[in-house]
N, C-alpha and C positions, 0 to 999 in steps of 0.2 A: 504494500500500500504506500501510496508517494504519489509527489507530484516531477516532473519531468517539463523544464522549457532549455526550450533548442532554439540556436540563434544561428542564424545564417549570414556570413558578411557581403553587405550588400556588393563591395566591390571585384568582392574574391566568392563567385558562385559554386566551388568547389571545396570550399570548405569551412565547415560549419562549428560549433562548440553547444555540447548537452551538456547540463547542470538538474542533476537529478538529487530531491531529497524523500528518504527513504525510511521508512519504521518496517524492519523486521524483529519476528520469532520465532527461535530456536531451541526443540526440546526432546529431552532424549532420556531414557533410563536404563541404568548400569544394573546388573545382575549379581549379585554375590549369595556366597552359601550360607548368610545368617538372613536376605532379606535383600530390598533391592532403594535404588537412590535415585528422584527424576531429577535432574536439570532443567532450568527454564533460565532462557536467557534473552532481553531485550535491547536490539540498537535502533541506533540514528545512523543512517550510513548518508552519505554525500561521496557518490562516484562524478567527476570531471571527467571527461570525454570528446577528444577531440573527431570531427567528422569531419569523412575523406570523401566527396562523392565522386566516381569514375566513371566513364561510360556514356554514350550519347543513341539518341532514340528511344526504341523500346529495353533497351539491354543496358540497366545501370545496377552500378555495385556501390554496396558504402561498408566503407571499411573505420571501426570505430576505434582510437587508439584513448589510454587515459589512466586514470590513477585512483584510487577507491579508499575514502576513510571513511572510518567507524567508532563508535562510539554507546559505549556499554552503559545504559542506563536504569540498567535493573537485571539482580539476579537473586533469585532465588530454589532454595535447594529445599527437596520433600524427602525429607532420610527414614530408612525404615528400617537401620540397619544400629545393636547398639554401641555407646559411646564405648566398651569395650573391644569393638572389633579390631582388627589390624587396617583396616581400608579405613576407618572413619577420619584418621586425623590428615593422611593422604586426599581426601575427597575433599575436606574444607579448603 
């Protein structure tokens, strides 16, 4: 989910620049033999991107080059596993 504005230069019809801002989530659960661990994880990502467009007529290519940060703004752990285990102080 995000939004995405692409800008085109008026002088240079070939080549363009995307500024996309982004909220993903990421979740996953670990398995162990006392019991299991989920991960949820929330960013903001902002990929830069620069646009290459090639080709003339019906037959054009756009080839996207660029760079991608992220940023972690939430994370929380669902543990089911206890403070005794040997994974538990590895997983925090």
């Amino acid at each position: 989910m995000g939004i995405v504005l692409v800008y085109i230069f008026s002088d240079k019809k070939y080549v363009g620049i995307q500024l996309e801002l982004l909220y993903s989530q990421r979740k996953w659960t670990e398995s162990f033999s006392d019991g299991s661990v989920t991960t949820d994880l929330r960013y903001i990502e902002v990929p830069l991107i620069t646009n290459i467009n090639l080709g003339n007529g019906k037959m054009k290519y756009i080839i996207n080059i660029g760079t991608y940060f992220s940023y972690n703004i939430n994370k929380q752990l669902q543990m089911g596993i206890p403070n005794e285990d040997e994974y538990y102080q590895s997983i925090i």
